[in-house]
N, C-alpha and C positions, 0 to 999 in steps of 0.2 A: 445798446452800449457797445456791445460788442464790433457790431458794423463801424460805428464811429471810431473806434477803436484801431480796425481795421486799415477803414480809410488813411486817418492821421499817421499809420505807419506805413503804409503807402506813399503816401507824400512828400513824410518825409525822406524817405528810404529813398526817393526818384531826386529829392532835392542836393542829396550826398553826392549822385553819382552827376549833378548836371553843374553843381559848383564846386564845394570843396576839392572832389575828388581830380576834375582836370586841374586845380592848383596845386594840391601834391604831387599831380605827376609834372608834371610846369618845370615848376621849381627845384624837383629833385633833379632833374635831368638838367637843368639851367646852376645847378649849384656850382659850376666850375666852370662858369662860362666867360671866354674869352673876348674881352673889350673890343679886343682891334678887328674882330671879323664883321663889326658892323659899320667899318669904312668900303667895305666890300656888300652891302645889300645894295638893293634896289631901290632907292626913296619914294620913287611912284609906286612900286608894287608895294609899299607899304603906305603909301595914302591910300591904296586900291581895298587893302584889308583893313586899314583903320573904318574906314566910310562903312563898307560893307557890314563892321561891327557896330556902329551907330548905328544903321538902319535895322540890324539885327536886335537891336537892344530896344530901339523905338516902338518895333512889331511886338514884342515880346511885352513891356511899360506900357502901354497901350491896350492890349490884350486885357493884360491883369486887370485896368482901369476899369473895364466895360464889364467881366467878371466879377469885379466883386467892388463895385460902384454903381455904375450906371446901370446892373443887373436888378439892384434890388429897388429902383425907381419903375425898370421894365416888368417886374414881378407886381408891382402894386397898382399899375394900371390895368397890368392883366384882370386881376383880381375884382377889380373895380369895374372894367365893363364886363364880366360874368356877370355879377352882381343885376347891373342894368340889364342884361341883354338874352342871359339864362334862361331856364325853364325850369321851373316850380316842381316838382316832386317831394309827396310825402314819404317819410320813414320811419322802417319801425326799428327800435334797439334792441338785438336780438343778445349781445352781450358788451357786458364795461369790465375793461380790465385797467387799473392804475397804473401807471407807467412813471408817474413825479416821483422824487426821493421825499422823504418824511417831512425833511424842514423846508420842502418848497415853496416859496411865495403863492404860486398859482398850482393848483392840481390839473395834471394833464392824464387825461384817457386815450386809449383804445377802444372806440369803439367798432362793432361788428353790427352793419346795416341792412336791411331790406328793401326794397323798393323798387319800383319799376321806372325802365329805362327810356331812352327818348322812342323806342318801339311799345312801350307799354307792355315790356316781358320783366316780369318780377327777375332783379337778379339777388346778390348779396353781397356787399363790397365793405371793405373795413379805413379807417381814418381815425387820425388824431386828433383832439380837442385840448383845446386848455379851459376851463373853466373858470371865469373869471367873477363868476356868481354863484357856490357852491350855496347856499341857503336858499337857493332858488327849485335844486333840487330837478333839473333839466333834464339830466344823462341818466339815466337809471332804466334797467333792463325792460321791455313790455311798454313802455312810453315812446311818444310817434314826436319826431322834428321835421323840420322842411329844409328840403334839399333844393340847391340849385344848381343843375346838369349845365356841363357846358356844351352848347352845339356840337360843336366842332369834336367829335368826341376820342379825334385821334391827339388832340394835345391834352396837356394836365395846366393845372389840375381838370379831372373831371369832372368833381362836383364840391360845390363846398356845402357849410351846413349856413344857411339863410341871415344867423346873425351873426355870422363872421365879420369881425370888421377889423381894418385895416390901416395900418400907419405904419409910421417909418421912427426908427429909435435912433434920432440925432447923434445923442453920445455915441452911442454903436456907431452910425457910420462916420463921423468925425475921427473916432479912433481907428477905421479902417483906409480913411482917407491919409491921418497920418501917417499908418504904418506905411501906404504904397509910397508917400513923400520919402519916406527913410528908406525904403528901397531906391526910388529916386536919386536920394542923394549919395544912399552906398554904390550908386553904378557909377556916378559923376566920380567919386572921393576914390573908388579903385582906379577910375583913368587916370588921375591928377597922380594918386601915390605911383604907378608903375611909370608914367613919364619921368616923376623927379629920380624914381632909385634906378631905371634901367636903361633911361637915353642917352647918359653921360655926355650930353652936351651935343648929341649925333640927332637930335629931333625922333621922327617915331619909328625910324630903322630896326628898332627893335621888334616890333610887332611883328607876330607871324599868324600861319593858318591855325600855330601848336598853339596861340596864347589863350591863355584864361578867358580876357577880353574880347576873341571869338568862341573860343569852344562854348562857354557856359550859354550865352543866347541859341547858339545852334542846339545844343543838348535839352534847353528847355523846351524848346520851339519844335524839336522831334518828340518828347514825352507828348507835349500840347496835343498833337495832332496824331499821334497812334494813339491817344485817348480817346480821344472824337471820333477816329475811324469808327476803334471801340462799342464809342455810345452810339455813336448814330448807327450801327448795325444790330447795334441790341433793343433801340429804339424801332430801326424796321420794323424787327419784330414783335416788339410789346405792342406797338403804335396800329398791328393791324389787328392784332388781338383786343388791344383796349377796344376800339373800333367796332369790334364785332360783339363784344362786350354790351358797351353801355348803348348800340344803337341795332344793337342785333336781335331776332326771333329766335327762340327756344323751341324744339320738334324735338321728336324721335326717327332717328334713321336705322333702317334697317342694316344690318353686319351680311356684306354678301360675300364677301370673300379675307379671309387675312393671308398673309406672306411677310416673308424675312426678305430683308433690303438686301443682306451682306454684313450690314454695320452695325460694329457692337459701340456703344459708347461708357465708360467704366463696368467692361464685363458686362452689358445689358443690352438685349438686343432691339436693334430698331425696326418695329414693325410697319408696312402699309396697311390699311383698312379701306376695303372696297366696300362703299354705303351709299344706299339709297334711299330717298326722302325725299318729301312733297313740300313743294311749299304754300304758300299765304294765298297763291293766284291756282290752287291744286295743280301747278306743273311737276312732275315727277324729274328728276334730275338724277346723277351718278355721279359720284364725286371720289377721291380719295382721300386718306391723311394720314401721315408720316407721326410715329409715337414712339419713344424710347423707354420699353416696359422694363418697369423694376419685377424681382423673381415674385413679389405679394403682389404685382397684380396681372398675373399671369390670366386668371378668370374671366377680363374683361374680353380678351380674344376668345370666350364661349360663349357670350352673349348673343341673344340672337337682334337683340335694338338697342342702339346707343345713345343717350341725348347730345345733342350737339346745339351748337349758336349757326344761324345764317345770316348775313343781309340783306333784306328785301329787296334792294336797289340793284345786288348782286347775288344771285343766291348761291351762284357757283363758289365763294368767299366762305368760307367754313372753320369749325373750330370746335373741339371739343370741350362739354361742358363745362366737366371736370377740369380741366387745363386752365379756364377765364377764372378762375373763384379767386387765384390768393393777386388778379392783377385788379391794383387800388385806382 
């Protein structure tokens, strides 16, 4: 709740500062603005920025389309060759926690899983369900379901639960297809309104690099993509970790040496670990890995063996145990 929470005030908070807010300044600064200095613009350098704001608007209505339209068609096929194409694993429920509110239609869990991965190393990974059969009596703690792992074990989902199944909720996406229409059409309906109240008869002279009409596409188009930077650098890194996760071997490596990097990250320092471990073919390997120790868990730098995750394919690819538990 709280994430969502979150999010939606993210959103909207990035949506203030990428529309409304170049319109406030727009128009405060344009409040006293003089007719006759737009017999002095440039007419082509204002077809030069009108265009450039269409195709900013197009990249931008476009975007959105494929986001939050043709996304959830690209999500249900995903879905649907896991299904065919997947690998069968048992599991056990190791714990259900309710997650629906009271008067919910459907009861949706937490559940926390057991099971072994596409290497056959027992891991533990958690996922949501809805139950849409609660007399059935399915989800309950100590009872085993079937899992199907996706190959590929660096994209998501990783695994779903066997009778997942899968459809598309028309009314949902009809109302999402309307709502992009109404964006649509409030991009069309802001061109039309600023030609009739600000061209006075001078065609689109008026347009600059300051106006609305550009600013707001460029402003969304920069949030867009320092998002993504974002994700796809946080994705790197979940993405090698899921990896090593659900397609990784489980050992104990020996602690051969610790040291401080330099770097503290909120007052917490980040240690190297110099370890060594065998692997699957008995080749002995030397590896390290970089850990930002909170003060409780100072102890682990005394141990004398640590578990960690390898990949058989790579063994030099490493990851600590402890670190893979809470990636889903």
């Amino acid at each position: 709740m709280k994430k969502n929470f979150a999010i939606a005030f993210g959103a909207l908070y990035m949506l203030f500062f990428a529309i409304p807010f170049p319109m406030l300044i727009y128009y405060a600064v344009n409040s006293e603005f003089d007719v006759n200095t737009l017999k002095d613009k440039n007419p082509w350098l204002a077809l030069s920025i009108l265009s450039i704001s269409v195709v900013l608007w197009l990249i931008v209505l476009i975007g959105y389309f494929r986001k939050w339209i043709v996304q959830i068609f690209i999500s249900k096929r995903n879905i649907e060759q896991l299904k065919s194409k997947g690998i069968v694993k048992e599991a056990k429920i190791l714990s259900v926690v309710k997650t629906s509110k009271p008067d919910a239609k459907f009861s949706t869990y937490e559940l926390e899983l057991l099971f072994k991965n596409l290497a056959d190393t027992e891991i533990t990974s958690k996922t949501s369900i809805t139950d849409a059969k609660p007399h059935e009596r399915r989800f309950e703690v100590e009872k085993k379901i079937n899992l199907i792992l996706n190959r590929d074990a660096e994209k998501a989902p990783h695994f779903i639960i066997s009778t997942t199944e899968v459809g598309i909720n028309g009314i949902r996406v009809l109302g999402i297809v309307l709502g992009w229409l109404l964006f649509v059409a409030a991009v069309i309906g802001y061109y039309a309104y600023s030609y009739q109240t600000e061209s006075f008869g001078m065609g689109w002279r008026f347009i600059s690099f300051g106006h609305p009409l550009f600013v707001c596409p460029l402003v969304l188009l920069f949030f867009r993509y320092i998002l993504k930077f974002i994700y796809s650098k946080l994705t790197d890194l979940s993405g090698g970790s899921s990896l090593i996760k659900f397609k990784g071997v489980k050992t104990w490596a020996k602690l051969i040496k610790v040291s401080q990097t330099g770097i503290y990250i909120n007052d917490q320092p980040e240690v190297r670990f110099e370890l060594e471990y065998t692997d699957n073919k008995q080749d002995v390997h030397r590896n390290s890995l970089k850990k930002v120790i909170g003060l409780l868990e100072l102890d682990i730098t005394k141990q004398e063996q640590i578990e960690i995750f390898y990949l058989p394919e790579n063994p030099s690819q490493i990851a600590f145990f402890s670190d893979l538990e809470n990636i889903e």
